[in-house]
C-alpha positions in Angstrom: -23.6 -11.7 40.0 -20.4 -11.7 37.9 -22.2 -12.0 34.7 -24.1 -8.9 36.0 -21.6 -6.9 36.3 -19.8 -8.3 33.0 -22.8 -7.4 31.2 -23.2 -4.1 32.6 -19.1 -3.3 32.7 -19.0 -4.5 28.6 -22.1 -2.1 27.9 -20.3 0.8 29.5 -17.6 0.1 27.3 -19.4 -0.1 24.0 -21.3 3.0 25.0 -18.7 5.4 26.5 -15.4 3.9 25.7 -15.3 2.6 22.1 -17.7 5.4 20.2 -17.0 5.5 17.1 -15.4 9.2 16.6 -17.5 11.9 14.9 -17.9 11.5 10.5 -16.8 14.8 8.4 -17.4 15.7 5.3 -14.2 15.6 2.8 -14.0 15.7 -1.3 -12.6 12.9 -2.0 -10.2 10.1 0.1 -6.9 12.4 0.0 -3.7 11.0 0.1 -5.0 7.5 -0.8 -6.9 9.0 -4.1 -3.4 10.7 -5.3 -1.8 7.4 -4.7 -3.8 4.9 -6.5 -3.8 7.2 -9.5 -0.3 7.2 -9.5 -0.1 3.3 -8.8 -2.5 2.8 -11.9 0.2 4.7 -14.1 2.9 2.6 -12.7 1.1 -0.5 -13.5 0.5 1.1 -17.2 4.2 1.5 -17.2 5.6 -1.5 -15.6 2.8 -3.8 -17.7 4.5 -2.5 -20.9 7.8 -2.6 -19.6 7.0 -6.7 -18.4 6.0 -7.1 -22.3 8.6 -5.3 -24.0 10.9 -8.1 -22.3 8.7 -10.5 -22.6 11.0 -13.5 -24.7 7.4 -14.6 -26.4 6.4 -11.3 -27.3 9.6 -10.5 -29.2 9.6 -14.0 -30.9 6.2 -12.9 -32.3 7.4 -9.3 -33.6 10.7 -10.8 -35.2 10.5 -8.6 -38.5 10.8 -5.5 -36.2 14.2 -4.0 -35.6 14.8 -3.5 -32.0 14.7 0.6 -32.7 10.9 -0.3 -34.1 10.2 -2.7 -31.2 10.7 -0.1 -28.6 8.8 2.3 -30.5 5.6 0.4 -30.5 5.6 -0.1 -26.6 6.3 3.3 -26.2 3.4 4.0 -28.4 1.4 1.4 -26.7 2.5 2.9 -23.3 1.0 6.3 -24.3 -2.1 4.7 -25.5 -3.1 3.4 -22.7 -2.2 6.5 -20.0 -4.4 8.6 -23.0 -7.4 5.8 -22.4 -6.8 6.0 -18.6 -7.4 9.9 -19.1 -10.4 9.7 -20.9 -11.5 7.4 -18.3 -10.4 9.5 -15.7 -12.2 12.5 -17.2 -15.4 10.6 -18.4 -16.5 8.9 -15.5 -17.6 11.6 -12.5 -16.8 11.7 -9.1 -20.2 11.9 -7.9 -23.1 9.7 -9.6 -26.1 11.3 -11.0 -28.4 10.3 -7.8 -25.9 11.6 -5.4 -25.4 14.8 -7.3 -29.2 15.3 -6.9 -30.1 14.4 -3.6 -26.8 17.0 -2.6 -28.7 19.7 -4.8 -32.0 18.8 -3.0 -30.5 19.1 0.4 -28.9 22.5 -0.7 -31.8 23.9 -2.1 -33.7 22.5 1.3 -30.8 23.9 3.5 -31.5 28.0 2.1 -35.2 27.5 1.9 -35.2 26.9 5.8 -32.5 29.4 6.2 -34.8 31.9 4.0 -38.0 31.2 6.7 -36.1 31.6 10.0 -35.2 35.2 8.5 -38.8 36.1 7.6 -39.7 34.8 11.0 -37.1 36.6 12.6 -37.9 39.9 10.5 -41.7 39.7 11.7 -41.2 39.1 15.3 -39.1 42.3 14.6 -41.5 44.3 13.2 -44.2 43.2 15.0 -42.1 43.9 18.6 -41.5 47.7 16.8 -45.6 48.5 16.0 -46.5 47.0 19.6 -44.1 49.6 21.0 -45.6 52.4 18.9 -49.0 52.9 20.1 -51.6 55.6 19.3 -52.3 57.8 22.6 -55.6 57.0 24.0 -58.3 59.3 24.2 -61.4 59.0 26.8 
């Protein structure tokens, strides 16, 4: 009997209880897309700024004067946030497929939007010529 009642107590739970709360469309993840665009600048930034400290780095780049060593990170630096951009701008949002299927849907979406209104406009006109009738003669 207890198991019963477990059984039938846990499926009111999962069924009632615990729905999982209704899906909405949005454009993207908002405050979390911003964010990890502006963590993978950071990382561009701090990267550099790890290498331009870096004690084996500088050993390699001895014939530089220090004015010339900071300009090539800096120049490296904007290299990479300008291949990050391209990136950024190259790749799409949406993929190819999903662009289409949204388009299909759309197109879908007005062409049953278009056939309510005919039907709607004929049982119109058909309710306004049943109401005009010619007078009958014996």
């Amino acid at each position: 009997m207890n198991n019963v009642v477990e059984i039938r107590a846990d499926a009111f739970k999962l069924c009632r209880v615990f729905q999982r709360p209704m899906s909405r469309r949005v454009k993207d993840i908002g405050a979390w897309q911003r964010s990890f665009e502006v963590l993978g600048a950071l990382s561009i930034l701090t990267s550099c700024g790890i290498l331009y400290l870096s004690p084996q780095v500088r050993r390699r780049a001895a014939g530089l004067s220090e004015v010339e060593y900071l300009l090539v990170f800096v120049l490296l630096e904007h290299v990479l946030l300008g291949v990050r951009y391209l990136l950024h701008i190259a790749i799409s949002e949406k993929p190819e497929w999903v662009r289409a299927a949204l388009a299909k849907k759309n197109y879908e979406s007005k062409q049953a939007i278009k056939f309510e209104r005919a039907q709607k406009n004929r049982r119109i006109l058909t309710r306004k010529f049943k109401t005009v009738s010619l007078p009958h003669t014996h």
